[in-house]
C-alpha positions, 0 to 999 in steps of 0.5 A, a space after each residue: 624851924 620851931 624852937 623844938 626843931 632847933 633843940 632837936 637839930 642841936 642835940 643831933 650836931 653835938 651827939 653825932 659829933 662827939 663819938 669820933 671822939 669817944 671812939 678814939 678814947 675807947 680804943 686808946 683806953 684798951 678797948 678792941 673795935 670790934 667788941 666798941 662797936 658790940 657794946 654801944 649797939 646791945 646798950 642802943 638797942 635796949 634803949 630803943 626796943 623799949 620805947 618802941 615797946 612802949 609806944 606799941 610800934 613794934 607791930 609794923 617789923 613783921 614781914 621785914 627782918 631781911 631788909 632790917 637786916 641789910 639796913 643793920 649791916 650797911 649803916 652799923 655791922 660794917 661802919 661801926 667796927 671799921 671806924 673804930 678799928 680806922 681810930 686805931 690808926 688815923 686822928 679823930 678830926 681826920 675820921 670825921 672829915 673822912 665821914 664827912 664823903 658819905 653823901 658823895 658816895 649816895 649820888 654815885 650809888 644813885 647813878 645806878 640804884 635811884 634815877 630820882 637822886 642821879 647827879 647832873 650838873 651842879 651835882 655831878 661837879 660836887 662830885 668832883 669836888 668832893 673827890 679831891 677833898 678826898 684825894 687832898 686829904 689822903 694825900 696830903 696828911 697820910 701820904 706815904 704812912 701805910 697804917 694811916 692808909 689803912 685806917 683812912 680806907 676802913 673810914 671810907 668803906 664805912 661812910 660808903 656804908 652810910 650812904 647804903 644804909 639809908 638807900 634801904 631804909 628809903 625803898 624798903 622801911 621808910 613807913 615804920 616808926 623810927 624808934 622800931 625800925 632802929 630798935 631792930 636794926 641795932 638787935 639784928 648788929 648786936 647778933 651779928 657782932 656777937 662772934 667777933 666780940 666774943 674772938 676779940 674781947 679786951 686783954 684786960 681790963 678797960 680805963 674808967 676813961 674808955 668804960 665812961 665813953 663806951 656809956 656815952 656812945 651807946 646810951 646818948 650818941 646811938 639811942 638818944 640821937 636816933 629819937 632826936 633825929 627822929 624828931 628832927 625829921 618830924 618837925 623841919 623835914 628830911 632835907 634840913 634834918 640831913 643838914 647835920 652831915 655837914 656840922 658834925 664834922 666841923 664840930 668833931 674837927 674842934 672837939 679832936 683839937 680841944 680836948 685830944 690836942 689833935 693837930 689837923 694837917 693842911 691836907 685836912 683844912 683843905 679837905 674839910 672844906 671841898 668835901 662839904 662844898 662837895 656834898 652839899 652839891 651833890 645832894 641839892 635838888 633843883 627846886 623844879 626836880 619834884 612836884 609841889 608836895 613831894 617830900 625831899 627824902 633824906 639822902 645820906 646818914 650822918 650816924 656815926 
């Protein structure tokens, strides 16, 4: 890859690896998920719109509001509070490692969604694979703490949030500027939000702590990650740029420990190392799978 591709790809792992962390901080500090989520989506979207309003792409969303909108729900209305909501229960090392499954759950949905992306194979036992770094980390580290289970199921159905989401952008707004079609998402969330940010608004006043994260998370790990990952996919192509799925996890796991005095239990080590091998089995294409060409599209999201 270029040097301008490896700055991307190192911008994209340290901002889409820290919000695990910054989320924990934020709910911690006071601040409920719902309004989190709120917050880092509205500051997101103004960063966006307006670079897409400057380099004039806005022009390409006419006619596409319903699928922005399925595309909003699926990969930010859904995950964003549920993650954070699952934060209030579970480590952020664990939150990360559970994200981490999102690419499983895109060769399950393929099996009925996208022939092109079915699991066979070597695909089919990542699937496998995958599922008992899953089942080892649920049962291992939470086992028998349902408030844990609780928040480890939010976590899941927001990574199978993740794996939706891209499967719309793919079919349906794969041609639009990034910056644009993001921009739009985030507008579309941040409406969407609204209501229940509105009913849950913090009972007081956040920590200096929680107000600097929420800052971080909207302005960096949401707006400026997205322009990073679009150039990511821009100079090295889609099927190195969704490489980040696997290094974000390992970093947040280091991150949870270093700064929060995280302890991750044997369940997480064992589980962050089958759902990786998991996922990258079960996202690898066979180089014989498509034409000379064909672009390798991108298969899961590593948002956050």
């Amino acid at each position: 890859m270029s040097p301008r591709a490896w700055a991307a790809f190192a911008a994209v792992s340290i901002l889409w690896s820290v919000p695990y962390l910054l989320i924990k901080v934020a709910v911690d500090g006071g601040v409920p998920p719902a309004f989190l989520a709120w917050v880092r989506v509205v500051l997101g979207a103004v960063v966006l719109i307006g670079l897409a309003w400057r380099a004039g792409v806005l022009g390409g969303l006419r006619g596409r509001v319903r699928w922005l909108a399925a595309f909003a729900v699926a990969e930010i209305v859904v995950p964003f509070p549920l993650i954070a909501w699952g934060e209030q229960r579970v480590d952020s090392s664990l939150t990360a490692i559970l994200i981490a499954a999102s690419p499983l759950f895109v060769a399950l949905l393929a099996l009925r969604f996208d022939p092109t992306e079915r699991a066979e194979g070597r695909r089919l036992a990542g699937l496998g694979v995958g599922l008992l770094g899953v089942m080892a980390l649920v049962g291992i580290d939470v086992a028998g703490q349902p408030d844990e289970l609780l928040g480890a199921a939010a976590i899941l159905t927001a990574a199978f949030g993740y794996a939706v989401g891209p499967m719309v952008l793919k079919r349906h707004l794969a041609d639009l500027d990034p910056r644009a079609s993001m921009g739009a998402s985030l507008v579309l969330a941040a409406v969407l939000l609204t209501p229940a940010a509105a009913i849950h608004p913090p009972a007081a006043w956040p920590s200096a702590m929680a107000m600097g994260a929420l800052m971080v998370l909207g302005l960096l790990c949401t707006a400026a990650a997205m322009v990073f990952f679009g150039i990511l996919i821009t100079e090295a192509g889609a099927g190195r740029a969704v490489v980040v799925t696997y290094v974000s996890p390992m970093v947040a796991v280091v991150l949870g420990m270093a700064i929060l005095g995280e302890r991750p239990g044997a369940g997480a080590a064992v589980g962050l190392v089958l759902i990786l091998v998991g996922a990258w089995l079960s996202t690898r294409r066979e180089k014989a799978a498509a034409p000379a060409g064909t672009p390798v599209e991108v298969t899961s999201s590593p948002c956050p």
